[in-house]
C-alpha positions in Angstrom: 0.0 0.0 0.0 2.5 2.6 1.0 4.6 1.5 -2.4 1.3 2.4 -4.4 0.7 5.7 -2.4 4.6 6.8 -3.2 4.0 5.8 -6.8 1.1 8.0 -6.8 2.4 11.2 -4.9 5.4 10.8 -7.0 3.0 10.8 -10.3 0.4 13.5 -9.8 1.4 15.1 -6.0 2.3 18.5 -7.8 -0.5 19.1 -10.0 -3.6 18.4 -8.0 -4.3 21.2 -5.7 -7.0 18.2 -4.0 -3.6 16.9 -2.2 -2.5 20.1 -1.0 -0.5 20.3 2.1 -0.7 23.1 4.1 2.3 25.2 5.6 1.2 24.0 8.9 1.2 20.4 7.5 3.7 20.5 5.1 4.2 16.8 3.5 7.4 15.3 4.1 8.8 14.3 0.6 12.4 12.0 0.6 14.5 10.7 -3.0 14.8 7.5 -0.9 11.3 6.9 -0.9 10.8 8.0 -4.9 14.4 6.4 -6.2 13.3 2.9 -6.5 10.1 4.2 -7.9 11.6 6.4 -10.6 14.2 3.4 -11.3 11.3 1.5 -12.5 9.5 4.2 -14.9 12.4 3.7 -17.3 14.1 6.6 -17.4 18.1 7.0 -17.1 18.8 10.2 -14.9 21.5 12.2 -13.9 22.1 14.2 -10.8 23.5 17.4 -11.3 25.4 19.7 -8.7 24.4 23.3 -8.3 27.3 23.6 -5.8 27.7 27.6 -6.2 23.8 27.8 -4.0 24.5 24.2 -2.4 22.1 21.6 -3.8 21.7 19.1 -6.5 18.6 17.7 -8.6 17.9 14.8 -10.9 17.4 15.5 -14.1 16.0 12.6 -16.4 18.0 11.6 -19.4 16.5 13.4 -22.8 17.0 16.7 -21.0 20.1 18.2 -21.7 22.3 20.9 -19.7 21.7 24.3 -21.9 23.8 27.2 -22.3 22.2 30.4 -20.3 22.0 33.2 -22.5 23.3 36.4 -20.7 19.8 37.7 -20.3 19.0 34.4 -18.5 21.7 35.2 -16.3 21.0 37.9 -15.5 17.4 37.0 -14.7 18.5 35.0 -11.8 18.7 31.5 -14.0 21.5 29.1 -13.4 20.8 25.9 -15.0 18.6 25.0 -18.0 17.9 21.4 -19.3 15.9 20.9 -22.6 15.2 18.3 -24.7 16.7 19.0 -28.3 13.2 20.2 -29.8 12.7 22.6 -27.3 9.6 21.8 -26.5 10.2 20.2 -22.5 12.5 22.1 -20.4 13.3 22.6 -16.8 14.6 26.1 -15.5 16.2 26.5 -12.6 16.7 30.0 -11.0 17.9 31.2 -7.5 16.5 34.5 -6.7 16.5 37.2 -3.7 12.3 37.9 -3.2 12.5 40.0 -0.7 10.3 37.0 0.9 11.5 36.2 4.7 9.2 33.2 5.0 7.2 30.6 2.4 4.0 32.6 3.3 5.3 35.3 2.5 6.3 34.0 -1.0 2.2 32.4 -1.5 1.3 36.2 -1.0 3.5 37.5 -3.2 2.6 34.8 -5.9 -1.1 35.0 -5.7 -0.6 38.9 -5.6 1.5 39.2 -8.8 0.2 35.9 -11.0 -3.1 35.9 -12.3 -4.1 32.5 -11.8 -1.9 31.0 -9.9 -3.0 28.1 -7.9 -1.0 26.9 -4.9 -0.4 23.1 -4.4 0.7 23.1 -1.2 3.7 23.0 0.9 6.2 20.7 1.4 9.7 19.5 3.1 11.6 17.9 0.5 14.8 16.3 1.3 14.7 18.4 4.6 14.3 21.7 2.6 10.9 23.7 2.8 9.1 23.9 -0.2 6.3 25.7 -1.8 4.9 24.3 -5.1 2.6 26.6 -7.3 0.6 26.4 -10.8 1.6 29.4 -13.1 -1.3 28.8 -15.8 -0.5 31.7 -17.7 2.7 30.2 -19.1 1.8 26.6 -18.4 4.3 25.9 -16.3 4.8 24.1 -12.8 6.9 25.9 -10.8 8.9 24.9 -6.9 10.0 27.2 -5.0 12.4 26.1 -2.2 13.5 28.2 0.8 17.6 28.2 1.5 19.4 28.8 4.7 19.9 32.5 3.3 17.1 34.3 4.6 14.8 35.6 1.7 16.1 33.8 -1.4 14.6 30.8 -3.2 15.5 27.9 -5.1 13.0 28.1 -8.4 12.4 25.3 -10.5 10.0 25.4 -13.3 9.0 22.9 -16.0 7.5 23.5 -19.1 5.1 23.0 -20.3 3.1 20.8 -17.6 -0.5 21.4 -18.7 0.1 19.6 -22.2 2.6 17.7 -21.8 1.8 14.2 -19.8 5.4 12.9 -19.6 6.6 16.1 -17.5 3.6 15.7 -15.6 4.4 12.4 -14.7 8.2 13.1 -14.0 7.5 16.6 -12.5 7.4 14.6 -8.7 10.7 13.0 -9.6 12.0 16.3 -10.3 10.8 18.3 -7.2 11.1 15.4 -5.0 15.4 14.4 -5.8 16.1 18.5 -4.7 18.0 18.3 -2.0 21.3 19.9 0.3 24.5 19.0 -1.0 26.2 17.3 1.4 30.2 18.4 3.3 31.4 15.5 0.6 29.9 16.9 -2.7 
């Protein structure tokens, strides 16, 4: 049972608002629990370091590392995986909101994005998370608090509203984000 329920949050836990948690009952979310699962959709993956804000994610194989343009750069991004048409990619930024808490960052989301639906929050891999629906640009976005008071961890994937295979390995994604440990 608990196998099938891990399968399950791992599948659909980020885009059905119906499983939300809420901040004062975040769900606790560990790559432990999801590895074996992800092992058996298939799909290769790679975990890559983003040592320079101190944590790593898994990023399935068919999405390649990117080159940031300077504009992306400048824009807070600092790694961008794609497949070669384009068409699925996963952005990661790390960005000062001038946000001191997670609630603070639902208020400024539902403030500035029409739309926006919060799924709930979350500790992943020991990190406090806030996962949000941007329908305007048909994206799924995470936002994860750092040890630096006021700046996030962003991860978006595109798109998630027509594509079915991101939606399905959007849980991998935001569930392998984690601290890199004193060894990595």
């Amino acid at each position: 049972m608990k196998k099938l329920f891990v399968v399950l949050l791992a599948l659909c836990l980020f885009v059905m608002p119906a499983m939300a948690q809420t901040k004062d009952e975040p769900e606790v979310i560990n790559w432990e629990d999801l590895e074996k699962d992800f092992n058996e959709t298939g799909y290769g993956y790679e975990f890559y370091d983003i040592s320079e804000h101190g944590f790593k994610i898994m990023i399935p194989n068919g999405l390649e590392p990117t080159e940031l343009s300077q504009e992306d750069i400048d824009h807070g991004f600092v790694r961008y995986f794609a497949t070669e048409d384009q068409e699925v990619k996963v952005l990661i930024s790390y960005r000062y909101l001038e946000c001191e808490t997670l609630a603070d960052l639902e208020e400024l989301i539902t403030e500035n994005m029409e739309n926006a639906k919060i799924a709930g929050y979350y500790v992943i891999n020991g990190l406090d998370a806030l996962i949000f629906l941007n329908p305007a640009d048909e994206d799924l976005t995470a936002a994860i608090g750092t040890t630096e008071p006021g700046y996030f961890i962003q991860v978006s994937l595109e798109p998630v509203i027509s594509n079915e295979e991101i939606n399905k390995l959007s849980g991998f994604i935001f569930g392998s984000i984690q601290p890199l440990t004193e060894e990595e």
